[in-house]
TORLODREN-792007 format. One record per residue: x, y, z of N, C-alpha, C in turn; residue in three letters. Coordinates in steps of 0.02 Angstrom, whole numbers, padded with zeros to 5 digits, always signed. Each point is the difference from the previous one (the first is absolute). Layout:
XYZXYZXYZALA ...
end
This chain:
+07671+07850+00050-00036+00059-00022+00015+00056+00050UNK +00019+00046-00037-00006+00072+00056-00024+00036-00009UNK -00031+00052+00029-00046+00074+00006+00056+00053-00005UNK -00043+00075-00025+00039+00040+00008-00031+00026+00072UNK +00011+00062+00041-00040+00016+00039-00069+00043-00013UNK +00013+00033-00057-00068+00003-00038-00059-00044-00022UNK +00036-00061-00023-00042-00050-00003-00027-00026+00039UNK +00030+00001+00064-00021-00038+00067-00052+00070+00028UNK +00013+00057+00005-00039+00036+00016-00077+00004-00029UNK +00001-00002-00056-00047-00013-00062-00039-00056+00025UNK +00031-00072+00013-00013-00060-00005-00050+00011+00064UNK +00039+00029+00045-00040-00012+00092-00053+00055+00007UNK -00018+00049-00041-00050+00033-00026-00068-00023-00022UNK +00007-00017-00054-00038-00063-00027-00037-00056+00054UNK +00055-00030+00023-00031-00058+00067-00034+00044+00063UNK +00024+00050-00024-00040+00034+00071-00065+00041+00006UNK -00037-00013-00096-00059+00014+00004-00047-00031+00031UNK -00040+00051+00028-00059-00059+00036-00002-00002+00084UNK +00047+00037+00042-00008-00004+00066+00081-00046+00008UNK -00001+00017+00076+00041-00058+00035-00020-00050-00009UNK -00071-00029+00018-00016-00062+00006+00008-00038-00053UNK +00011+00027-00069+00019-00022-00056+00068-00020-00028UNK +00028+00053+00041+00100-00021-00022+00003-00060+00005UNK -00019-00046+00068+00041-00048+00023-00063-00061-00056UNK -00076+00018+00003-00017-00062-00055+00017+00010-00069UNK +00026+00050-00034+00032+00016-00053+00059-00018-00009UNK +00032+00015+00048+00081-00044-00007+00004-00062+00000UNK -00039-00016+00032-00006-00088+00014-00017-00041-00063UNK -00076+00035-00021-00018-00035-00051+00059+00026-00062UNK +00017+00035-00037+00038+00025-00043+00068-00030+00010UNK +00039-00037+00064+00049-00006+00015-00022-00086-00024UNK -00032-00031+00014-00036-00049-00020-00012-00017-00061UNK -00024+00031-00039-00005+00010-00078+00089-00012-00034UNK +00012+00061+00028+00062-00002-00036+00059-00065+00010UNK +00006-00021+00059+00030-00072+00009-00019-00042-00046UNK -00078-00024-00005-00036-00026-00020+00015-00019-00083UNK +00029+00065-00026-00007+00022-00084+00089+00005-00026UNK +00016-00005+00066+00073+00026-00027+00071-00030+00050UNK +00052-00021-00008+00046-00020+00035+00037+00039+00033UNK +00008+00072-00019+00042+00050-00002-00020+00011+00095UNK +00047+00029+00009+00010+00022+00085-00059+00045-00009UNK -00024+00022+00053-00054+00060+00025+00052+00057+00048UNK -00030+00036+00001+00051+00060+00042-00033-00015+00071UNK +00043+00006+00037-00013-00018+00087-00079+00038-00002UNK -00022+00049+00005-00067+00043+00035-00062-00031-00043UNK +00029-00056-00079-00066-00032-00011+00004-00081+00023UNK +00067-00007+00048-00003-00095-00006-00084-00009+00065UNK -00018-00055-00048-00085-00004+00019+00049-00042+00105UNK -00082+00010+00039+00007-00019+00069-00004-00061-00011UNK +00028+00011+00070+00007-00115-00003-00056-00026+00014UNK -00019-00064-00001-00042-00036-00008-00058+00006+00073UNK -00055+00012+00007-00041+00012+00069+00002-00055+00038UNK +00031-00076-00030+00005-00035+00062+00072-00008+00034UNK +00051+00062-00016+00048+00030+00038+00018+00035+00020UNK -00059+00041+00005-00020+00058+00049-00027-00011+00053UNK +00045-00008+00071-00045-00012+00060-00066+00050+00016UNK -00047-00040+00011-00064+00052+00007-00003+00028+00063UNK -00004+00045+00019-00035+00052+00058-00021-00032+00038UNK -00002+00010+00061-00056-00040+00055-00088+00043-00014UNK +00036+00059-00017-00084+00042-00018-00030-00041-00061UNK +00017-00050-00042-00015-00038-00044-00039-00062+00021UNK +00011-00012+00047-00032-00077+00045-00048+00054+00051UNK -00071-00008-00031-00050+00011+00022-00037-00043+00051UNK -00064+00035+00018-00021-00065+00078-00044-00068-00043UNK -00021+00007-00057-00007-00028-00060+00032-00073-00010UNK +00065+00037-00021+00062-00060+00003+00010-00017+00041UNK -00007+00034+00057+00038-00040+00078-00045-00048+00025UNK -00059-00002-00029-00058-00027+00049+00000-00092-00072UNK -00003+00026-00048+00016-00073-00048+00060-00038+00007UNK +00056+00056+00017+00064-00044+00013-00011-00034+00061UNK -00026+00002+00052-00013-00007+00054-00055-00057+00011UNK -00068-00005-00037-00029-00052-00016+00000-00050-00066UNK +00042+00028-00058+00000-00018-00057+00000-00103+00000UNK +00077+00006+00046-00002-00074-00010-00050-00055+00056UNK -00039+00027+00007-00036-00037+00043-00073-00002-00032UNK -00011+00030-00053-00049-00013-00054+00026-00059-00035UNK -00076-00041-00023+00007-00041-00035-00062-00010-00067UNK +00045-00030-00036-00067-00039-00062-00018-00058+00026UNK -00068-00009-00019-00042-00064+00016-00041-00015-00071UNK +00030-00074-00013+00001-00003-00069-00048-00069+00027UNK -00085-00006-00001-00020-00055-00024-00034-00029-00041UNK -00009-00062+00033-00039-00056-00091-00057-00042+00037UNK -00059-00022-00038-00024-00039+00019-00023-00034-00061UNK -00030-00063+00016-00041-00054-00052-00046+00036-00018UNK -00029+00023-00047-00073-00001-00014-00045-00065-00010UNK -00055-00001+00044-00031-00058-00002-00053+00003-00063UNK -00048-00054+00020-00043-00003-00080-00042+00064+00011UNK -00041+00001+00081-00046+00060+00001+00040+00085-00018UNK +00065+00005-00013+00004+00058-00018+00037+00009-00063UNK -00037-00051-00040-00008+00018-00053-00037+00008-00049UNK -00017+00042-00050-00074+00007-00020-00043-00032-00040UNK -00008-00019-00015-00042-00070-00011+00009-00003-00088UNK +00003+00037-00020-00009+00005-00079+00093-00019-00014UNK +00051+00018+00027+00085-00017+00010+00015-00068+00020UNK -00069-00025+00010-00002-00082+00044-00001-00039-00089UNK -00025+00020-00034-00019-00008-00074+00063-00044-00016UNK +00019-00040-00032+00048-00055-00052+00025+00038-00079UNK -00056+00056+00003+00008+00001-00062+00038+00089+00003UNK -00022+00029+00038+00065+00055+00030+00059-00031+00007UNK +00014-00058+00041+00095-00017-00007+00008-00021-00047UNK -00034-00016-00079+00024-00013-00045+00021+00058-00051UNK -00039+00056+00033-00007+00065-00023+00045+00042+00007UNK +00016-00036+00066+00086+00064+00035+00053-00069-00006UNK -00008-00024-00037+00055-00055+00013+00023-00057+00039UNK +00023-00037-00046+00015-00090+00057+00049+00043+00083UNK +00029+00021-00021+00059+00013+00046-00051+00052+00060UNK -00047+00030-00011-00053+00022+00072+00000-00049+00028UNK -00001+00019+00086-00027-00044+00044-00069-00011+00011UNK -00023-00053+00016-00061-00002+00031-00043+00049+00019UNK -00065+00045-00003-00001+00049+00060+00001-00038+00076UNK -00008-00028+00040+00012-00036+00055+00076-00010+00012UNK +00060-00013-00035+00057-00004+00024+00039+00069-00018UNK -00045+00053-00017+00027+00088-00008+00029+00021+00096UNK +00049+00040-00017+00010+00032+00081+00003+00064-00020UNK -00067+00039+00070+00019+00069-00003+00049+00037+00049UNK +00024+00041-00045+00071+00022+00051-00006+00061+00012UNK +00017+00048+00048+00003+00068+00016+00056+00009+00049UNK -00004+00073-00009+00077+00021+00037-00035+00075+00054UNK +00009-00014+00056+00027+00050+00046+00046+00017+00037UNK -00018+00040+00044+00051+00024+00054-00006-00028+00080UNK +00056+00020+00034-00016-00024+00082+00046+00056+00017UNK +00019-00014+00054+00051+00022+00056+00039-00047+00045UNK +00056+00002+00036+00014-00064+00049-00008+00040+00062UNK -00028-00037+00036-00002+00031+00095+00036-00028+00029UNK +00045-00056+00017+00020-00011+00021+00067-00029-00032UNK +00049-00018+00035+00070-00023-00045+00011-00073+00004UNK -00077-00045+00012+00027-00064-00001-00052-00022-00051UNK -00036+00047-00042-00006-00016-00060-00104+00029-00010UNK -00022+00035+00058-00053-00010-00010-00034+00073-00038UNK -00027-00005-00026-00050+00049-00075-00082+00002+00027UNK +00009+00071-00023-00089+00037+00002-00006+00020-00086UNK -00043-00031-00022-00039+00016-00092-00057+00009+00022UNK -00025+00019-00060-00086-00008-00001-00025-00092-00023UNK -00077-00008+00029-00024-00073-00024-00023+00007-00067UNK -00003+00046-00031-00029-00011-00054+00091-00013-00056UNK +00037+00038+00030+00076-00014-00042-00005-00085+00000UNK -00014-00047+00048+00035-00075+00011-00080-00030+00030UNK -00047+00016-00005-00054-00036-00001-00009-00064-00050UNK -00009-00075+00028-00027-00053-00035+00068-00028-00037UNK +00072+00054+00016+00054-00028-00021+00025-00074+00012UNK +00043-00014-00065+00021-00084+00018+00059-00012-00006UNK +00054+00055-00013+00057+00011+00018+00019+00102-00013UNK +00037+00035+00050+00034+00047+00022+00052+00031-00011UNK +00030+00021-00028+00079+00012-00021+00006+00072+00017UNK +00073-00007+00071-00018+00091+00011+00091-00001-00032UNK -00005+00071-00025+00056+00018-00010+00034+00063+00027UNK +00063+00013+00044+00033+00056+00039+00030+00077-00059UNK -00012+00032+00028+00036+00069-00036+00075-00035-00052UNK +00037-00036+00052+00074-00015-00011-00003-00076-00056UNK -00075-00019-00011+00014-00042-00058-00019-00065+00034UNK +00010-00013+00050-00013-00075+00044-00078-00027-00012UNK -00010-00031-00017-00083-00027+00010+00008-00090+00018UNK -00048+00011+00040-00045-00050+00052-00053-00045-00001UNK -00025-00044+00007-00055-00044+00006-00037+00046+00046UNK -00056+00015-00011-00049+00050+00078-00040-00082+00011UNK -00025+00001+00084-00047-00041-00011-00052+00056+00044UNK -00069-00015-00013-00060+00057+00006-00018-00039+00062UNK +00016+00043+00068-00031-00006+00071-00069+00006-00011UNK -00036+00054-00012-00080+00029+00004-00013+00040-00037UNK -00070-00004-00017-00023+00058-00027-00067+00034+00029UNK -00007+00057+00000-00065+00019+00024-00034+00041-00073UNK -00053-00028+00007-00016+00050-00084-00069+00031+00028UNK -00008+00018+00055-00034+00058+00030+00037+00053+00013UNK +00076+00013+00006+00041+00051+00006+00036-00005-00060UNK -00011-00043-00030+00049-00003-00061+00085+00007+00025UNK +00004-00048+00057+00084+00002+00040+00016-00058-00024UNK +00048-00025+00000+00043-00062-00005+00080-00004+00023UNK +00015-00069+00010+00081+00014+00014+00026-00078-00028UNK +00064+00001-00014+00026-00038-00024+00063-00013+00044UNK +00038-00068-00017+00072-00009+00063+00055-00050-00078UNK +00047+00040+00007+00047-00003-00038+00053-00030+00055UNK +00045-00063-00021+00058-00019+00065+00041+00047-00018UNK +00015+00024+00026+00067+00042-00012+00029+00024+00075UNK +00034+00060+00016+00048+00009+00064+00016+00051-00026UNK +00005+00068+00063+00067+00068-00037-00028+00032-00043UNK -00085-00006-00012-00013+00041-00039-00035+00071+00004UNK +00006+00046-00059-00016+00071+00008-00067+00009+00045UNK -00015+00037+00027-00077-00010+00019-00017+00106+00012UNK -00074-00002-00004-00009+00064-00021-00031+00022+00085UNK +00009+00075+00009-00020+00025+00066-00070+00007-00014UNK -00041-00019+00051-00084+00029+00020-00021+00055+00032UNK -00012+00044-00052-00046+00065+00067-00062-00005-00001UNK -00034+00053+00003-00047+00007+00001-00067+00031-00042UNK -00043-00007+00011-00066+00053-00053-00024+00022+00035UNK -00011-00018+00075-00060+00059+00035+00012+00066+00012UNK +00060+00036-00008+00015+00050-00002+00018+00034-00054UNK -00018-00032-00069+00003+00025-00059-00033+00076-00037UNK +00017+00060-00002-00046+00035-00034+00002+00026-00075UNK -00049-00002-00053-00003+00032-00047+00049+00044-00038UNK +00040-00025-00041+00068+00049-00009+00051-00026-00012UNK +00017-00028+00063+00076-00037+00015+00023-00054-00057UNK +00053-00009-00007+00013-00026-00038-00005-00068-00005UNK -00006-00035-00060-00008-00078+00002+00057-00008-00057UNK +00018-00063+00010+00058-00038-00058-00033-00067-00003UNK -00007-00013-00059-00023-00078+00000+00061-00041-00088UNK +00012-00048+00058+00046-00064-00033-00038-00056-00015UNK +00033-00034-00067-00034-00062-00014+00026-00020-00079UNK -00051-00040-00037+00020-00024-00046-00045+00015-00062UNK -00027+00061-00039-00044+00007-00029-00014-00043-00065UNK -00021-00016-00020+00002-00029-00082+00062-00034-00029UNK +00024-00037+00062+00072-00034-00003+00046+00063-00005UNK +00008+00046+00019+00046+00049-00008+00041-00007+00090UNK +00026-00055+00016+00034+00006+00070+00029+00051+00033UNK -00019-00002+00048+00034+00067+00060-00020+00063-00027UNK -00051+00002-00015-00022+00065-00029-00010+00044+00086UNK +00004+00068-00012-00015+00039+00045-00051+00080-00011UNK -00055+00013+00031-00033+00063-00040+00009+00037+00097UNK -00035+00063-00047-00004+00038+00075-00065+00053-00008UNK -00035+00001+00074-00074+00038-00034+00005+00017+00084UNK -00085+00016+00012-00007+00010+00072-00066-00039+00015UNK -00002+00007+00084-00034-00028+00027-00079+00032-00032UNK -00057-00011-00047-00046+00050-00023-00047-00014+00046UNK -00027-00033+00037-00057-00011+00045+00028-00054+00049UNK -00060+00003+00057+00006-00045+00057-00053-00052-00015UNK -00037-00064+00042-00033-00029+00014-00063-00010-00051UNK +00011-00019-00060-00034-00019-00055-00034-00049+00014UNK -00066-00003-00016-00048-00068+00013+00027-00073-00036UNK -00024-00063-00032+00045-00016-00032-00067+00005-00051UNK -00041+00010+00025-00070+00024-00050+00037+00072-00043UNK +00015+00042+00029+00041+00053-00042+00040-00016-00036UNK +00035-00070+00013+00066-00011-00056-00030-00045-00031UNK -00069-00031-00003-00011-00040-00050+00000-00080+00015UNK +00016-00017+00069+00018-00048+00026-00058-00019+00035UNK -00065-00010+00021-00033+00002+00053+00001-00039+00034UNK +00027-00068-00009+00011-00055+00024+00042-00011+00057UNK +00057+00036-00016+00050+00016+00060-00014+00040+00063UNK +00049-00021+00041-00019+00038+00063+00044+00035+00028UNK +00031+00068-00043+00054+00026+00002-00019+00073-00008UNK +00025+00062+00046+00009+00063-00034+00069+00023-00018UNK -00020+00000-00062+00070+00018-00038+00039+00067+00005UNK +00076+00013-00009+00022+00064-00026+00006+00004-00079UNK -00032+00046+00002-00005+00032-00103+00080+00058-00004UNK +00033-00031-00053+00064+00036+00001+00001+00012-00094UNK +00021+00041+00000+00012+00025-00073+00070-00024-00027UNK +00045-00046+00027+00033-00020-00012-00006-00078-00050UNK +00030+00039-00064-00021-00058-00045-00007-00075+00007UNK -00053-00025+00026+00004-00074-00003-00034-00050-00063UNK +00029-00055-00034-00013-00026-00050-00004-00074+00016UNK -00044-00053-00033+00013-00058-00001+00062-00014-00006UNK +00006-00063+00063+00078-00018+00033+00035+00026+00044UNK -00026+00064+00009+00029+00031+00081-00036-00010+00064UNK -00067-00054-00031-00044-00028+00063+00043-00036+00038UNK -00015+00009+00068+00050-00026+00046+00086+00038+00024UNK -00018+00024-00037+00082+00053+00027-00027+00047+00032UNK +00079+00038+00026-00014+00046+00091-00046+00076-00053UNK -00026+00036+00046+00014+00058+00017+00026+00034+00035UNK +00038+00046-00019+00064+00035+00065-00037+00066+00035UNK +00036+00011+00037+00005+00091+00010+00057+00028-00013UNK +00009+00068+00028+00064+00033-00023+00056-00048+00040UNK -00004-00034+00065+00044-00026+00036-00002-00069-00029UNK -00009-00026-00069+00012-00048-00005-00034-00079+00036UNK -00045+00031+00029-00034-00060+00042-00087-00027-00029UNK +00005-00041+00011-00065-00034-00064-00050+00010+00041UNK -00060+00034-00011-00040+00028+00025-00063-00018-00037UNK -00024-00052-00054-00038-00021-00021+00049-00052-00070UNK -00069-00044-00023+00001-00045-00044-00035+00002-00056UNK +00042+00042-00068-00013+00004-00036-00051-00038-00033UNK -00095+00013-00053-00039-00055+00010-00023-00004-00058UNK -00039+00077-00019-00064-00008-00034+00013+00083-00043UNK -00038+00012-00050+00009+00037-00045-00077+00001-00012UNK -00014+00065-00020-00083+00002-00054+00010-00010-00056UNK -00033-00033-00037-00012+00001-00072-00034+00048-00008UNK +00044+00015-00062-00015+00041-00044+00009+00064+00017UNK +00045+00013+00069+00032+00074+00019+00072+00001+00013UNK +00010+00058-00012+00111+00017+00028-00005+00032+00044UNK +00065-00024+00017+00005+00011+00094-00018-00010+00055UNK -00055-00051-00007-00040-00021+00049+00039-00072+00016UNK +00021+00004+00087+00019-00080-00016+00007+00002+00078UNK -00015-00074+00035-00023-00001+00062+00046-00044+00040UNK -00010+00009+00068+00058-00056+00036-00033-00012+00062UNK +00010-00090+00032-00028-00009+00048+00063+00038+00074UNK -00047+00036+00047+00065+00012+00049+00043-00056+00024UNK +00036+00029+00030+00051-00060+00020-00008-00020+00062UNK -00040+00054+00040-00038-00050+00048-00048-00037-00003UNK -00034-00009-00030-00038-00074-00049+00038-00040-00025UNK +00047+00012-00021+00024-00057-00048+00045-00022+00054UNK +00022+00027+00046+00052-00048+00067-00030-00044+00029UNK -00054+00046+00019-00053-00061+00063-00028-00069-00051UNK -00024+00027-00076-00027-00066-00022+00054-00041-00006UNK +00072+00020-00039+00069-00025+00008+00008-00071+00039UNK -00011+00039+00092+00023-00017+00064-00052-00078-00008UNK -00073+00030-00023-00030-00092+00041+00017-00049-00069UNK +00019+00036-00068+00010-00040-00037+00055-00046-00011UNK +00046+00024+00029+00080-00028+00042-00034-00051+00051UNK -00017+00044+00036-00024-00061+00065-00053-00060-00011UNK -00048+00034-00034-00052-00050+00009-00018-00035-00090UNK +00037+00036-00038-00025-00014-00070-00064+00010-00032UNK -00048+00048+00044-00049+00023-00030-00032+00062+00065UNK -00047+00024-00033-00011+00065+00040-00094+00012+00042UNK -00007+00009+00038-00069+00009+00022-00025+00055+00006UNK -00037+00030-00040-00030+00071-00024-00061-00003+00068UNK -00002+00074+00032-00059-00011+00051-00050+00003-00048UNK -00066+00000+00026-00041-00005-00027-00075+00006+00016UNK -00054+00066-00006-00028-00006+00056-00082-00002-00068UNK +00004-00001-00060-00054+00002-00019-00058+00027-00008UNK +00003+00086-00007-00039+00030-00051+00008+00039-00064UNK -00041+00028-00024+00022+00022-00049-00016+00088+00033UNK +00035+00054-00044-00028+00056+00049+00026+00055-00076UNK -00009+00060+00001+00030+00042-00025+00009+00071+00013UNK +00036+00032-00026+00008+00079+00036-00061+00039-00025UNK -00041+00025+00064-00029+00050-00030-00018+00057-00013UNK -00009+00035-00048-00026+00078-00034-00080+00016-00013UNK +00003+00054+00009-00070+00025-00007-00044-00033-00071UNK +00050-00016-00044-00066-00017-00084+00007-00088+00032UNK +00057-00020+00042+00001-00066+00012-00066-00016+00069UNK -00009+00045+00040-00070-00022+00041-00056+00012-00030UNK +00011+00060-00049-00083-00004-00035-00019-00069-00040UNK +00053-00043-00027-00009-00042-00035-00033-00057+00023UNK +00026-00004+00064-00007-00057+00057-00062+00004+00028UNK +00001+00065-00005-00087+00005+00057-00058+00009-00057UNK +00019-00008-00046-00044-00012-00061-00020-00060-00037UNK +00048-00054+00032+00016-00048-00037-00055-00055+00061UNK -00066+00000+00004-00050-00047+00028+00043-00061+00026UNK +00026-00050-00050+00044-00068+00045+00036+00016+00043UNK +00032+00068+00000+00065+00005+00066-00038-00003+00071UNK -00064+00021+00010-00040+00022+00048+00022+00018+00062UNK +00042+00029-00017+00018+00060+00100+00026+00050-00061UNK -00027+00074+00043+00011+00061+00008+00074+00035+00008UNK +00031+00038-00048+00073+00002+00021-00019+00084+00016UNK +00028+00019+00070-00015+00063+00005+00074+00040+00016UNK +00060-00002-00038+00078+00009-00015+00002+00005-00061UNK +00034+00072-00009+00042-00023-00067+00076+00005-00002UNK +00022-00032+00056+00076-00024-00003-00005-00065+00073UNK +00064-00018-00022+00000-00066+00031+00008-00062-00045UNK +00012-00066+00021-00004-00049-00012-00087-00029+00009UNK -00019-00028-00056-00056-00041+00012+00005-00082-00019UNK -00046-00029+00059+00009-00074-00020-00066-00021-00054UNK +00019-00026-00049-00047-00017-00050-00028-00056-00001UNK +00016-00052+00012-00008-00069+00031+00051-00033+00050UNK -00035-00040+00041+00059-00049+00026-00036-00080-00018UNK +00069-00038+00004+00007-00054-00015-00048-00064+00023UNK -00028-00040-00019-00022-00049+00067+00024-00027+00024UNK +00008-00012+00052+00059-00058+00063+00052+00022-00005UNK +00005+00076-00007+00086+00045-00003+00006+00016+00076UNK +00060+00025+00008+00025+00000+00062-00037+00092+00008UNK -00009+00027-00060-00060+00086+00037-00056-00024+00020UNK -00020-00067-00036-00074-00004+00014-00006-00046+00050UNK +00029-00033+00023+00007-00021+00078+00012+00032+00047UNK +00030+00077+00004+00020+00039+00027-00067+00060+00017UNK -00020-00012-00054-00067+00050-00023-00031+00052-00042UNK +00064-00011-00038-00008+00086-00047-00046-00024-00058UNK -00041+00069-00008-00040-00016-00033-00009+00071-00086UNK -00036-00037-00046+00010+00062-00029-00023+00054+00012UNK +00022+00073-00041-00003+00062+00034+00014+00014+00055UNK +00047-00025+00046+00058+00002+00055+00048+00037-00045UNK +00019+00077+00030+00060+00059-00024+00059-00025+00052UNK +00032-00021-00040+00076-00013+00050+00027+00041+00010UNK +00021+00047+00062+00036+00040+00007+00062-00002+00049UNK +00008-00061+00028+00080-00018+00032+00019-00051-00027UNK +00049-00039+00003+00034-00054-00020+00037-00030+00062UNK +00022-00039+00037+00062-00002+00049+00020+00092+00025UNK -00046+00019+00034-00011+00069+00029+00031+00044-00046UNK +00019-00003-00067+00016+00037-00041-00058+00043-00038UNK -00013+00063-00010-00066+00026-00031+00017-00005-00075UNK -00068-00038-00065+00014-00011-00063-00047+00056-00038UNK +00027+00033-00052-00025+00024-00054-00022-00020-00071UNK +00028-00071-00013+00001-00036-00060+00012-00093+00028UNK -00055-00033-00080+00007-00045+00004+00067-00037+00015UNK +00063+00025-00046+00066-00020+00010+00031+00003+00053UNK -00033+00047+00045+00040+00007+00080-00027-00050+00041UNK -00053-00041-00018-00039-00045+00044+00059-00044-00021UNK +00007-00012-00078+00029-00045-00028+00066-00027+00032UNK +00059+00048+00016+00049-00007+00035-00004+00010+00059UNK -00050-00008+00039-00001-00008+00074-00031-00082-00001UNK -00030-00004-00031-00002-00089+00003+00051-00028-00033UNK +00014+00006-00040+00060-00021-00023+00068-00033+00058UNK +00017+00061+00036+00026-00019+00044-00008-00008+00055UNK -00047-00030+00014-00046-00032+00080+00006-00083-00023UNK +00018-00051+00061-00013-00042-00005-00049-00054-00016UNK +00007-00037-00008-00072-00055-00023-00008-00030+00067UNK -00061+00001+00023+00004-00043+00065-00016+00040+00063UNK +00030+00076-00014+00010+00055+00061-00050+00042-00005UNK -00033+00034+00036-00039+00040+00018+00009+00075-00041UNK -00040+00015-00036+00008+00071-00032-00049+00053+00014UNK +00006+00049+00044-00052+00056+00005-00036+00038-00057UNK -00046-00001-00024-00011+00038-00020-00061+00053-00002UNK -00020+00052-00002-00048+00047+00024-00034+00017-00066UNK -00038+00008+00012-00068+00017-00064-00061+00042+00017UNK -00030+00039-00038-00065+00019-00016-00065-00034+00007UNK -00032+00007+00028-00059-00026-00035-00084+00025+00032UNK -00012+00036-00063-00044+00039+00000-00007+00052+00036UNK +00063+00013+00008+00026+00056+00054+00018-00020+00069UNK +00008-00061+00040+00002+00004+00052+00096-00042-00024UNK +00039-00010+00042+00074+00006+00002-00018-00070+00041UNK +00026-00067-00040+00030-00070+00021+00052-00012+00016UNK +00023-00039+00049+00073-00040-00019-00004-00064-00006UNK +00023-00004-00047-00004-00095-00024+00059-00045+00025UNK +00039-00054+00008+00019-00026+00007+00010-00084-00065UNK +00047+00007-00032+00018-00053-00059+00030-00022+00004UNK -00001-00073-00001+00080-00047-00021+00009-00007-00067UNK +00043+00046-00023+00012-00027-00074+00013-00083-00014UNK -00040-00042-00073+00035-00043-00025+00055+00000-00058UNK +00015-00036+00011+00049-00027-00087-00049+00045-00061UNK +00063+00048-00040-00064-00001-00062-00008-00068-00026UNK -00036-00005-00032-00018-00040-00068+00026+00022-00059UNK +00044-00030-00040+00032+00027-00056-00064+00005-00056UNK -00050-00031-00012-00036-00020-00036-00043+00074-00001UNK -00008+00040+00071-00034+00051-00012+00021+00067+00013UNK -00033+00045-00014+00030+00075-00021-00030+00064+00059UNK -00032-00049+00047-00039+00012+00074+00049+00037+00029UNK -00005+00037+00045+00053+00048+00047-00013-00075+00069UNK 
end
């Protein structure tokens, strides 16, 4: 086929309605079409561009994004487990003879059913050892982790702590990827977060949001049980990315992807990664973890929160603060009440640190030993104590500070 130069003038007229930015998706697509519809040659200025995966990309194309997943990508993993369901977890009316005749000969038992779930981890080290969450591989009875590159493994489950909701797993392996650790205490509001994992079986998924808050209660995230302040990141997290990293811009895992609100978007939480190392460290070493533990109960308080208290006849002491920590009860035969604290005691140091909130007490015991001496300074009735505590072991059984 040939043009006259009128025709070609005519022709490149036409393609050139619409802006520059249009010539080149107009030619393309139209140059496309016409291949598409017809055998006949195209004139050189419409043969369509070559294919985009033979176009070397830009280095301005590889963002800190990409650099930071290429960089931890293969050292993420799936954690695929199963367990027995026993008779107690199943519901009593499914226990019935006349339901498996209902769903068919070929149902199992409810008692020989296995429930299975899938999360995420990370590897820390390259001789095979993994940080997940306990609730991903809790009560598990077999593990299956699988690598970016397709390899999967027998995990066997070192520990779990299901007061931090940490766990770790040890895969034999050698030479393997392993992800860098920074930090959270220097985290602020803003900065960027990347979080990797495995959402809804969708593998190696990657989102990107920011850091939206600091030091979340786990009472704020819905958790109260735990003994964790979380980072809240707007970075999409979904069932199955429990247990995978959170990054920063440098690519370094800076929390453990955890927990989500029901029934809201964008909200989604991660334990720091300095929590999740230290519980890590005794769960490696020792295969289980010792929470200090000093036994009261206390809460932050506000002005409608002391009127309540000093209104409330059973509390019987006078709260004359409306900020601070208050102790609401202590324990009997706890290591405060051997020590001496009593209720309506305002805590206002920790390990010579000054507290504003229940949660700041929270992570100053947290990381004080069991056994060791803990300062702490208090209120009471206006005159300024210093106490002296040996934290114990928590008790998993209770929800006691």
């Amino acid at each position: 086929m040939s043009l006259s130069l009128k025709q070609l003038t005519l022709y490149l007229t036409l393609l050139g309605i619409g802006g520059g930015a249009g010539v080149l998706g107009s030619r393309y697509l139209m140059a496309e079409q016409q291949v598409a519809s017809s055998p006949q040659a195209v004139p050189a200025v419409l043969q369509p561009l070559p294919p985009r995966s033979s176009i070397p990309a830009p280095d301005a194309n590889v963002n800190f994004i990409a650099q930071a997943v290429e960089l931890v990508g293969p050292a993420v993993v799936r954690i695929d487990s199963a367990r027995k369901l026993s008779s107690k977890d199943v519901p009593e009316p499914f226990k019935n003879p006349f339901f498996r005749r209902f769903f068919g000969n070929e149902t199992p038992p409810p008692e020989q059913r296995v429930e299975r779930g899938t999360g995420s981890g990370f590897i820390i080290s390259s001789d095979g050892r993994l940080i997940t969450n306990a609730h991903v591989i809790a009560g598990a009875d077999n593990v299956k982790v699988t690598l970016k590159d397709g390899r999967t493994f027998s995990g066997r489950v070192v520990g779990v702590d299901s007061v931090t909701d940490v766990a770790v797993v040890k895969i034999e392996a050698k030479n393997l990827p392993t992800v860098r650790l920074g930090t959270a205490q220097k985290l602020i509001p803003g900065e960027w977060a990347i979080a990797i994992g495995n959402p809804l079986g969708l593998d190696n998924t990657v989102t990107v949001g920011i850091i939206s808050a600091l030091d979340r209660s786990s009472s704020q995230v819905g958790v109260p049980e735990k003994r964790v302040s979380f980072i809240q990141t707007d970075a999409a997290i979904n069932p199955g990315n429990s247990g995978g990293p959170l990054l920063n811009a440098k690519g370094e895992v800076i929390g453990i992807n955890t927990a989500i609100r029901a029934g809201a978007q964008g909200l989604g939480f991660a334990i720091p990664i300095e929590t999740a190392q230290r519980i890590a460290n005794q769960l490696f070493t020792k295969g289980r973890v010792e929470h200090p533990y000093l036994g009261i109960k206390m809460v932050t308080l506000t002005p409608d929160l002391r009127k309540e208290l000093n209104e409330d006849k059973s509390f019987g002491v006078k709260v004359t603060r409306d900020t601070g920590v208050v102790i609401v009860s202590v324990a009997k035969n706890s290591p405060a009440a051997q020590a001496g604290f009593q209720p309506g005691d305002v805590i206002e140091k920790v390990a010579g640190k000054p507290i504003k909130s229940a949660a700041e007490v929270q992570q100053q015991v947290e990381v004080s030993t069991v056994g060791a001496n803990l300062d702490v300074e208090v209120s009471r009735q206006g005159n300024r104590q210093r106490l002296q505590v040996r934290p114990g072991a928590f008790p998993t059984e209770s929800s006691e500070e």
